[in-house]
C-alpha positions in Angstrom: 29.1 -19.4 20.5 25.2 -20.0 21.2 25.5 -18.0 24.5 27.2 -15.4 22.9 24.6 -15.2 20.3 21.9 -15.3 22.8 23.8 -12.7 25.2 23.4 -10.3 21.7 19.8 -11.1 21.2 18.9 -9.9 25.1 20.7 -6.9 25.0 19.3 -5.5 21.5 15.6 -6.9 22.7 16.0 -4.9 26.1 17.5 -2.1 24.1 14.6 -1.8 21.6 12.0 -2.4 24.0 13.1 -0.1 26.6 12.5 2.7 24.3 9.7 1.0 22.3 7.5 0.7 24.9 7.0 4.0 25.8 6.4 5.0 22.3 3.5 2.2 22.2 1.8 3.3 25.6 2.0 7.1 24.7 0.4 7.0 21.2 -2.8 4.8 22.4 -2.9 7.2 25.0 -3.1 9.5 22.2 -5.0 7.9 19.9 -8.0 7.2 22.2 -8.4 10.8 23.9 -8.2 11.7 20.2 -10.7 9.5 19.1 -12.7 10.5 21.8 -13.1 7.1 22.8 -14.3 5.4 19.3 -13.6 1.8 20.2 -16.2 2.1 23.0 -19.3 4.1 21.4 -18.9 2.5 18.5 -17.9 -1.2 18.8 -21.8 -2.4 18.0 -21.6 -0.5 14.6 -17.9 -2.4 14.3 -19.9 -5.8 15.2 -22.9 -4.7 12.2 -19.9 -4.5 10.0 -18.2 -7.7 10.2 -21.2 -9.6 10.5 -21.4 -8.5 6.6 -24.4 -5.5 6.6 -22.4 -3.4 4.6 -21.0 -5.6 2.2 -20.4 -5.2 -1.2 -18.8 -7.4 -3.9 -18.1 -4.4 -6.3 -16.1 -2.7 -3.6 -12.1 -2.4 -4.3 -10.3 -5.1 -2.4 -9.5 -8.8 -2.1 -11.2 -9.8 1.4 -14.7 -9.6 3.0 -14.5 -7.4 6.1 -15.1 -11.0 8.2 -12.1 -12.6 6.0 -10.3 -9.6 6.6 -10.4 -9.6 10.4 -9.8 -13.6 10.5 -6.7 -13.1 8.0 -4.9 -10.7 11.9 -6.7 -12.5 13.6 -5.0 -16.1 12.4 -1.7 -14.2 13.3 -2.9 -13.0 17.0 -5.5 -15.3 18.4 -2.5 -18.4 18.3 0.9 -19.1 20.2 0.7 -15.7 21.0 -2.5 -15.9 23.2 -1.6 -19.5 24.3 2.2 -19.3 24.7 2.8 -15.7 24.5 0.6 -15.0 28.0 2.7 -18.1 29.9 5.8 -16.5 29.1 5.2 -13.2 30.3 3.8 -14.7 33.8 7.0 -16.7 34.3 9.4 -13.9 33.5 7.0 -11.0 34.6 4.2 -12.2 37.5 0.9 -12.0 37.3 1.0 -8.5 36.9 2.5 -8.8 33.3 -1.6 -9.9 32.3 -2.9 -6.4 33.7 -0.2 -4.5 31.5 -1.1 -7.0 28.2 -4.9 -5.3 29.0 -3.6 -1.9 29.2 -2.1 -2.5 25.6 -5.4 -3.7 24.3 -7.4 -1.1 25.6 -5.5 1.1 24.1 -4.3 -0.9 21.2 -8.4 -0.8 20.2 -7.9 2.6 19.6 -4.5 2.3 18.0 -6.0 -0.3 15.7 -8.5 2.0 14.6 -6.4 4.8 13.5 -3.7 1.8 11.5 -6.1 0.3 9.6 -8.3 3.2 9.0 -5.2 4.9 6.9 -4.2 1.9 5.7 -7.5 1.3 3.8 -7.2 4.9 2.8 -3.7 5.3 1.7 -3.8 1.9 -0.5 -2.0 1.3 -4.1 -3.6 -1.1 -6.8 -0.9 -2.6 -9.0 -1.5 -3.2 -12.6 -3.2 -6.5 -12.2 -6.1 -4.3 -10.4 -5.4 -5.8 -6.9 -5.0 -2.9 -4.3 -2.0 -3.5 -1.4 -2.2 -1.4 2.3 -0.3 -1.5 4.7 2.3 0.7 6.8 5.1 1.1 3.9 2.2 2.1 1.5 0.6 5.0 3.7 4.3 6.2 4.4 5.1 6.6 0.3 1.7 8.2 -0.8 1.0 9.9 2.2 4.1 11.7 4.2 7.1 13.8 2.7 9.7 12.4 0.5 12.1 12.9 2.7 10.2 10.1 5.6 10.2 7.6 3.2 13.0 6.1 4.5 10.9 4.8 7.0 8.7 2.4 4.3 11.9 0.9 3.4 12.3 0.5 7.6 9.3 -1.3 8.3 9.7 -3.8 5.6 13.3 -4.8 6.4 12.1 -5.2 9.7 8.8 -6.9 9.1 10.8 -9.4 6.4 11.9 -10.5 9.9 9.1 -10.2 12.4 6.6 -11.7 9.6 8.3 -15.0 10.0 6.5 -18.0 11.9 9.3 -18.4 14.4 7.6 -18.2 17.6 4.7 -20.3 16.5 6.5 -23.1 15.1 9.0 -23.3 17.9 6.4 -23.7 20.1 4.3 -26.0 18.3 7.7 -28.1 18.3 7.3 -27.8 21.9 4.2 -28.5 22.3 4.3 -32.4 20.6 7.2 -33.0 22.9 5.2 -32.3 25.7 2.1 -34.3 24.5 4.2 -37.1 23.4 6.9 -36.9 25.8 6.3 -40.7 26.5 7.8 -41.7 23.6 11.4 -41.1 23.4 11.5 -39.9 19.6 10.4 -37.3 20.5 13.3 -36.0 22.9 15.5 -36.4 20.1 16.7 -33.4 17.4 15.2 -35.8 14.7 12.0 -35.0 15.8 12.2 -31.7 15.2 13.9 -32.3 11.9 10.8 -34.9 11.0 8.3 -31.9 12.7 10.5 -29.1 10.8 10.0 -30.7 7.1 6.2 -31.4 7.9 5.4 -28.1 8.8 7.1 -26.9 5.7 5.1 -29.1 3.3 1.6 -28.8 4.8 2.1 -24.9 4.7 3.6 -25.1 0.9 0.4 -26.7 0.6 -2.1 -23.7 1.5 0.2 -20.9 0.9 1.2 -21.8 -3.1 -2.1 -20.5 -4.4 -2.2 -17.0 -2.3 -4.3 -14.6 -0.2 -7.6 -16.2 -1.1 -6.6 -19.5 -0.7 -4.9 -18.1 3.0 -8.3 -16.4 3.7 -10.4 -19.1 2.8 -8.2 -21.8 5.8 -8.1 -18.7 8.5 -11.8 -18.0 8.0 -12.9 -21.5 9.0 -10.3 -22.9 11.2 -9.8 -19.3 14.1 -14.0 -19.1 14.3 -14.3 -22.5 15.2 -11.1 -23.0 17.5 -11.6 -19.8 19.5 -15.0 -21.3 20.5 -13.5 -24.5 21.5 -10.5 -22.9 23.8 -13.4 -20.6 25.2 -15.4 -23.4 26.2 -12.8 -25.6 27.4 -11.9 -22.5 29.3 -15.2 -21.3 30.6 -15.7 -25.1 32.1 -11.9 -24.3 34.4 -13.4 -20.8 35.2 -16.9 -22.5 36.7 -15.2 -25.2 38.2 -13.0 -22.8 40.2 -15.5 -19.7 40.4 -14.5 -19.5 44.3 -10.7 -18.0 43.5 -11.2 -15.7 40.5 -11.4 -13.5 42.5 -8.5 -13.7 44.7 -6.8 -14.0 41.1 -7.5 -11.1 39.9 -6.7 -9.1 43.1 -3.6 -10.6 42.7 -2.6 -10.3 39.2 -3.7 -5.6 39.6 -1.5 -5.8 43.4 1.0 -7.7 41.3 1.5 -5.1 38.5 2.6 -2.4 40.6 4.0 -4.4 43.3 5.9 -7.4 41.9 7.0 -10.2 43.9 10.8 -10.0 45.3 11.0 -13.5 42.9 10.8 -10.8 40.1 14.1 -9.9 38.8 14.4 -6.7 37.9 10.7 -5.7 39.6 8.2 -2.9 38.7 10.2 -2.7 35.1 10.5 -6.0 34.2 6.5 -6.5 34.9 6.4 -3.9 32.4 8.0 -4.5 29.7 7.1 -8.1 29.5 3.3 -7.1 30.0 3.4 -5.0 26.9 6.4 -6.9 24.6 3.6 -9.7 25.1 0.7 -7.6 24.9 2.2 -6.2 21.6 2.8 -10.2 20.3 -0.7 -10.5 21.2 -3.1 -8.4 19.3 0.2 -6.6 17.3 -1.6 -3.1 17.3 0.6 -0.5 17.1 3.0 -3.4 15.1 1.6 -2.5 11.6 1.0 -6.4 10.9 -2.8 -5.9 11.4 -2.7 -3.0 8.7 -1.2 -5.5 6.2 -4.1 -7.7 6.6 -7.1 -5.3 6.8 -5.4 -3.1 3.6 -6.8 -5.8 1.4 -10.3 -5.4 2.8 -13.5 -4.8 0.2 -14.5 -1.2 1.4 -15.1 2.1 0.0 -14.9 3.0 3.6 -12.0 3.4 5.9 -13.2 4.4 8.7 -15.7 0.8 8.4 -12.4 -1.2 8.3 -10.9 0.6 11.3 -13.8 0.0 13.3 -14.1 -4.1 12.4 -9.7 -4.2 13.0 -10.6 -2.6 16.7 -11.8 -5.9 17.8 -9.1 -7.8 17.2 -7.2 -6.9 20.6 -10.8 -7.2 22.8 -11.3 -11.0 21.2 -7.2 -11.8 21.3 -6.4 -10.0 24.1 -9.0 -8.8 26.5 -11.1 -12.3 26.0 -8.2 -15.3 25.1 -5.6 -14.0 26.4 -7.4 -13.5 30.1 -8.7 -16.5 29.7 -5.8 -18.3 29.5 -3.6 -16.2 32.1 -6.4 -17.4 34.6 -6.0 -21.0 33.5 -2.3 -20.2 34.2 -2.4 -18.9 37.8 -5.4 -21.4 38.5 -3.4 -24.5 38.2 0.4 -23.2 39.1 -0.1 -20.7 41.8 3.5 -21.0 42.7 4.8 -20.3 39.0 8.8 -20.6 40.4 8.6 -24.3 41.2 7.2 -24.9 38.3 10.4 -25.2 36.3 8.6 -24.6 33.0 7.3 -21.9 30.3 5.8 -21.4 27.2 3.1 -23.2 25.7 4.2 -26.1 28.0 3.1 -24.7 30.9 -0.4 -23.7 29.1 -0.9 -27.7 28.3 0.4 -28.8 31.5 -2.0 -26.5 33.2 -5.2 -27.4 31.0 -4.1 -31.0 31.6 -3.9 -30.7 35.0 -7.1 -29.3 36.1 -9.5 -31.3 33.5 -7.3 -34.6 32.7 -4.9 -35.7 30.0 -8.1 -35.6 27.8 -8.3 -32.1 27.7 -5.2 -31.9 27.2 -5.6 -33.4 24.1 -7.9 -31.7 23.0 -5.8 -28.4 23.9 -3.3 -29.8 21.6 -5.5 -30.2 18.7 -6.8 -26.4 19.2 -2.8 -25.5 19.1 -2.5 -26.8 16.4 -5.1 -25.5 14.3 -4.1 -22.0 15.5 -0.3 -22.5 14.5 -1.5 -23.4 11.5 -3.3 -21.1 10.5 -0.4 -18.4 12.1 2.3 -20.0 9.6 0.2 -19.4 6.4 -1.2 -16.0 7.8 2.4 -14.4 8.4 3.1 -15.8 4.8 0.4 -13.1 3.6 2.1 -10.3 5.6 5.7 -11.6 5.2 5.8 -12.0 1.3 3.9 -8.0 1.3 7.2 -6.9 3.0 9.4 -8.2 0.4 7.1 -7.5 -2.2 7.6 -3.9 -1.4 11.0 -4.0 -1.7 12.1 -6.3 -4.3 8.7 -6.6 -6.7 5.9 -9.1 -7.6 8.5 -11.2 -9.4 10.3 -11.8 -5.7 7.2 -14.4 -5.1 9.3 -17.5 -7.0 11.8 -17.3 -4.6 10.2 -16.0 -1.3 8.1 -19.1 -1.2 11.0 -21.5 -0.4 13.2 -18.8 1.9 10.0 -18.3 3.9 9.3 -22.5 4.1 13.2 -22.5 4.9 12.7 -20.0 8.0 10.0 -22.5 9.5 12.5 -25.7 9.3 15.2 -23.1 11.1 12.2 -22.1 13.9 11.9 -25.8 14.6 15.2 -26.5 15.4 16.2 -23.1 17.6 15.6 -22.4 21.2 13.2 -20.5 22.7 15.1 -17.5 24.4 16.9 -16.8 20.8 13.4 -17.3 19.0 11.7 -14.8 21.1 14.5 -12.1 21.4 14.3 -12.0 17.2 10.8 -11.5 16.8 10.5 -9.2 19.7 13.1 -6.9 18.5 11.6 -7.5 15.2 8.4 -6.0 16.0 9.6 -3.3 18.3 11.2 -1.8 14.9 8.1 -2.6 13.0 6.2 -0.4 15.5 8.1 2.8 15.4 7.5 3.8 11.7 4.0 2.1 12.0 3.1 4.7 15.4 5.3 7.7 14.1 3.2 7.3 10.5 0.0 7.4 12.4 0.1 10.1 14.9 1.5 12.2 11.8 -1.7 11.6 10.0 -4.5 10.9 12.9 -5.8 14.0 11.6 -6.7 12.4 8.9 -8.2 9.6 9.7 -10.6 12.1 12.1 -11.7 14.0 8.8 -12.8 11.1 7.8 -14.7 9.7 10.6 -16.4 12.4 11.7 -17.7 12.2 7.6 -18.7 8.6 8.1 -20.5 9.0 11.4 -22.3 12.2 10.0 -23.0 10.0 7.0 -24.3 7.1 8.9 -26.2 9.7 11.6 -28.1 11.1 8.6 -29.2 7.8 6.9 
């Protein structure tokens, strides 16, 4: 019955992704000749911005630009980074981390025009608190007849806006680390994982965005620093094959190793199904997150959600595909994936304490995924079923992670990744519709900004 199930999952994944992907490619293509190249001439000004020199209290919205960003960024810099990038190498090569840059380089771009409209296309309910976010700019900005595709992205995102991945892992993750204690083999310990999980995330989650904002703010700022350092110290320590690595990882993505089932395509499609995990542009998550943004501005909050995919993507996700192909240059015999492979690879080039210590930054970054998703998970069902849907979302979505903790991998990934390739199609199709747009309005802003 489970292989039958999982059998189902791979061929609606391959399916969605097949067509997905050139959908996601094409429109940052797009987006970034459009642009005329935004992300690059104006990531400073982007920088000026989050660092707060255009802040104003009075503005309409719930988050500072910096909580803002660290809201998608809790969702992106985590398993997806640290697990995400292991499981493409294994499936897809070294070449799968050139493809996840191609989809950030792009995805900055992509990013900009998302969150740009969904700042400007935003609803304020009666309470006075605005919402953005794909399904939003699809109602007040496109024909009645395209709604149908609001109503699409939420189903979907009801189901890519769940933890799965994250907590799966994390599950993971302790069994590695405490794999000397036999517990821990047993399904008991997921159970006794599962129900923790569930009631330190209760915990954050019961008093809303703020109270979300206020743990991602503090807890990605200071963990990204520690994984950079801890991999900076691997990087200096093996400066000699860099690189080699690199010249293997761009040879690798357009010549794959005969180990590669599948080859050229298979690189592919795992480079940017991860890439798309990673940083989500394109996804319509990010838009969710940056919609609630203090700004009279648009354009402001497009240009601070472009560096989401340079930090989670072009930075941690590098960072950690190096670690990878540093310590298991021969990724076949290596008999294991995922998160596990990240640890085991940390571990192995600067000791089990390390590798502690990588277990503690995991941690922190799962945590903060599972009460960031909550944020974009409860907008999806908010949108379809109303504000009073929040007495029971709370316990379905606590419910989901006990079921993540519990289920294997290959099911877990095939969900979310199908998930999100739905998520992106009304997400890209809304945005190339109204890039025009979001060009009216940035070539006001920079005139604006030009003049003062």
């Amino acid at each position: 019955m489970e292989s039958s199930i999982l059998n189902l999952s791979n061929q609606i994944v391959n399916f969605v992704w097949g067509n997905v992907l050139w959908l996601v490619l094409g429109a940052g293509i797009i987006f970034t000749i459009y642009c005329r190249f935004v992300p690059f001439r104006y990531l400073w000004h982007g920088i000026q911005i989050l660092r707060g020199k255009y802040d104003n209290e009075n503005d309409p919205g719930q988050l500072s630009h910096f909580k803002a960003l660290s809201t998608a960024l809790a969702s992106t810099i985590g398993m997806g980074n640290l697990a995400g990038v292991a499981v493409a190498i294994t499936a897809g090569g070294p070449g799968a981390l050139f493809w996840m840059w191609v989809t950030a380089i792009l995805g900055m771009s992509t990013k900009f025009f998302t969150c740009t409209l969904a700042v400007l296309f935003r609803q304020k309910d009666k309470d006075g608190v605005v919402h953005g976010g794909p399904m939003y700019v699809i109602t007040e900005a496109l024909p009645k007849n395209m709604h149908f595709l609001a109503t699409w992205f939420a189903l979907a995102g009801c189901i890519g806006c769940l933890p799965l991945f994250q907590v799966n892992q994390l599950v993971s993750l302790l069994q590695t680390q405490l794999s000397a204690i036999s517990y821990t083999q047993t399904a008991y310990f997921n159970v006794v994982i599962g129900l923790l999980l569930v009631l330190l995330t209760w915990i954050v989650i019961k008093d809303g965005l703020k109270s979300i904002a206020n743990v991602t703010s503090k807890l990605v700022p200071m963990m990204v620093v520690v994984y950079f350092g801890i991999g900076m110290i691997i990087l200096i320590q093996n400066i000699s094959v860099i690189p080699s690595i690199f010249s293997l990882i761009i040879s690798s993505a357009f010549n794959p190793s005969a180990t590669i089932s599948g080859g050229l395509a298979v690189v592919l499609i795992q480079g940017i199904k991860r890439g798309a995990f990673s940083n989500e542009a394109g996804i319509g998550t990010e838009a969710l997150a940056h919609g609630a943004a203090k700004t009279k501005e648009p354009i402001r909050e497009g240009l601070v959600a472009m560096i989401g995919p340079l930090l989670d993507t072009l930075i941690i996700c590098t960072l950690t595909g190096l670690i990878i192909l540093i310590a298991v240059p021969e990724l076949s015999q290596s008999g294991i994936t995922g998160i596990a492979l990240t640890s085991s690879a940390i571990a192995t080039l600067l000791g089990e304490l390390f590798g502690w210590i990588f277990f503690v930054v995991v941690l922190a970054f799962s945590f903060s995924t599972l009460v960031g998703y909550s944020f974009y998970s409860f907008k999806c069902v908010r949108f379809l079923a109303g504000e009073k849907s929040r007495s029971w979302f709370l316990p379905l979505y606590l419910a989901m992670i006990f079921l993540a903790a519990i289920t294997s991998l290959d099911l877990v990934l095939n969900i979310v990744d199908s998930a999100f390739g739905l998520m992106a199609i009304p997400t890209l199709i809304s945005t190339l519709w109204l890039s025009p747009k979001v060009m009216n309005e940035a070539n006001r802003y920079f005139k604006k900004i030009k003049l003062n």
